[in-house]
C-alpha positions in Angstrom: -4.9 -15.7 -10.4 -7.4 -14.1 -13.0 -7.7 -10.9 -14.3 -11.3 -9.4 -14.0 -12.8 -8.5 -18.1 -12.4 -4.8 -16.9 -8.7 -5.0 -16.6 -8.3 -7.3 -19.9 -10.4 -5.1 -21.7 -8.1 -1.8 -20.3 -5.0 -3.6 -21.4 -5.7 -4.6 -24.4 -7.0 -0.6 -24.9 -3.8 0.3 -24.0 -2.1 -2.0 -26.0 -4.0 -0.8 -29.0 -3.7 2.5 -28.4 0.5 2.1 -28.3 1.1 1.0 -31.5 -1.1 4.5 -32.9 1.3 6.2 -35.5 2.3 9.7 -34.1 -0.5 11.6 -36.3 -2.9 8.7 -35.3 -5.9 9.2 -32.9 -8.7 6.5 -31.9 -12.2 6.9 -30.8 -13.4 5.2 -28.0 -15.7 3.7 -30.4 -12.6 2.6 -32.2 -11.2 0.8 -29.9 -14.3 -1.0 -29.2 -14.8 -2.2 -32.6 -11.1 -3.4 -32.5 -11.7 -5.1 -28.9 -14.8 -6.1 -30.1 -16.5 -5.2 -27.2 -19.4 -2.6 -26.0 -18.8 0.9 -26.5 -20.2 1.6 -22.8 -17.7 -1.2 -21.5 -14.3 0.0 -23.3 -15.9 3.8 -21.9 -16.0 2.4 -18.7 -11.6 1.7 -18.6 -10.8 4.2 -21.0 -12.2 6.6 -18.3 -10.0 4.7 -15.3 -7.1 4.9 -17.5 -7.4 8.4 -18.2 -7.9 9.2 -14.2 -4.7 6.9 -13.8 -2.5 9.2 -16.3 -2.1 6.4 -19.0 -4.3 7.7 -22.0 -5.3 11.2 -22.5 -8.6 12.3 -24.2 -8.9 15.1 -26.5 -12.2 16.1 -27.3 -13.3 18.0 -30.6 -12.5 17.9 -34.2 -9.5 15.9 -34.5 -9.5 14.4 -30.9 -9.7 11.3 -29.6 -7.3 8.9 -27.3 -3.8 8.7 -27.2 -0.9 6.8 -24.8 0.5 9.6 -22.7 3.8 9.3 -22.5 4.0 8.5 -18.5 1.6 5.7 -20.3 4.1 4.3 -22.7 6.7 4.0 -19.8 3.8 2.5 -17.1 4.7 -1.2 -15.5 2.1 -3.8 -16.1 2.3 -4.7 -12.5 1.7 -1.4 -11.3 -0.9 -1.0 -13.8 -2.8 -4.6 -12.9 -2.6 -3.6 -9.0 -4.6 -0.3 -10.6 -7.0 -1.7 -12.1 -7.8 -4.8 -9.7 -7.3 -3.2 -6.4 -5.9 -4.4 -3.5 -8.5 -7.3 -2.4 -7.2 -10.3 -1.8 -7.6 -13.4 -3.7 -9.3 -15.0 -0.7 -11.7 -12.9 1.7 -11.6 -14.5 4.9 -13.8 -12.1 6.9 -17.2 -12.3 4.8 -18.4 -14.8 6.0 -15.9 -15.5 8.8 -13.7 -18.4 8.0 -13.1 -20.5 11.2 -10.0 -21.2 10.3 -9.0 -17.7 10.6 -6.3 -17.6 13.2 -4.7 -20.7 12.3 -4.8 -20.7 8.5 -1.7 -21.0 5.9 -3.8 -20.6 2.7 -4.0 -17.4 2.8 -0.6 -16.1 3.3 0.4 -18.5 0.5 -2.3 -16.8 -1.5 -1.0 -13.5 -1.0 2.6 -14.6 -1.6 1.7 -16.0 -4.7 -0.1 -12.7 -5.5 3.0 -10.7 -4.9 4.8 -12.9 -7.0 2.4 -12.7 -9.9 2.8 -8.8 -10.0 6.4 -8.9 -9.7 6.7 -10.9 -12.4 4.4 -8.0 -14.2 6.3 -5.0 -12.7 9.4 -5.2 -14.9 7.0 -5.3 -18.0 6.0 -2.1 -19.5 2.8 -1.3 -21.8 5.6 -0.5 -24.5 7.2 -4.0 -24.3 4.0 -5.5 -24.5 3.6 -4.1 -28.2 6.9 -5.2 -29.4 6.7 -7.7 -32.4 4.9 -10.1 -32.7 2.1 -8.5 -30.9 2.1 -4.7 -32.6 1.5 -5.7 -36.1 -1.3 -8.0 -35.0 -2.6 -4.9 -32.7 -2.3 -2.8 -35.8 -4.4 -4.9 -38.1 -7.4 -5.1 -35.8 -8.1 -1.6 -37.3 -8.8 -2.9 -40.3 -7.1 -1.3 -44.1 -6.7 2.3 -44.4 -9.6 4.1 -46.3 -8.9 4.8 -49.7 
């Protein structure tokens, strides 16, 4: 199974954006630069993540993104399904696959789907951040301004 760049890059988004300090808000911008990415892409899932409840975006002096709190407590798995949708990891209609009504390839694929977000689901976007990861998350913002 792979993940599509949209839902790496919204991960790793909201990884950055949970190990913020209470006081601390990002710029989309931000967490570009830290993702080292486009600004248009990290846009792009910061928006989906904002319609799915995870971050919330304040506008105006002193806004920026933050990690709701619903965010915090999100499962990965549910949070992958989200983001990647509910397509199969084979299509077997376009084209038609002849082997349609007879094949066992794709019932082991979506079994092996299942069992790739149930090993996600018990995960949440706050475990994800726990050491070793968070400090590393942390630094990608670079030294504080003096």
């Amino acid at each position: 199974m792979r993940l599509t760049k949209f839902t790496d890059l919204a991960l790793r988004s909201v990884m950055r954006l949970a190990v913020c300090a209470d006081d601390e808000v990002l710029t989309t911008r931000e967490v570009a630069e830290a993702m080292d990415v486009r600004h248009t892409h990290a846009a792009k899932a910061i928006t989906r993540l904002q319609h799915l409840g995870v971050i919330e975006a304040r506008r105006g002096r002193g806004g920026g993104l933050a990690l709701t709190g619903f965010g915090r407590r999100a499962s990965v798995g549910w949070l992958v399904r989200e983001l990647e949708g509910e397509d199969e990891v084979v299509s077997c209609d376009d084209p038609p696959c002849p082997l349609r009504g007879a094949c066992r390839l794709r019932r082991a694929l979506r079994e092996a789907q299942e069992a790739f977000y149930a090993t996600l689901d018990p995960l949440t976007v706050a475990d994800l951040v726990t050491s070793p990861t968070g400090p590393v998350l942390i630094a990608l913002a670079g030294p504080p301004p003096q």
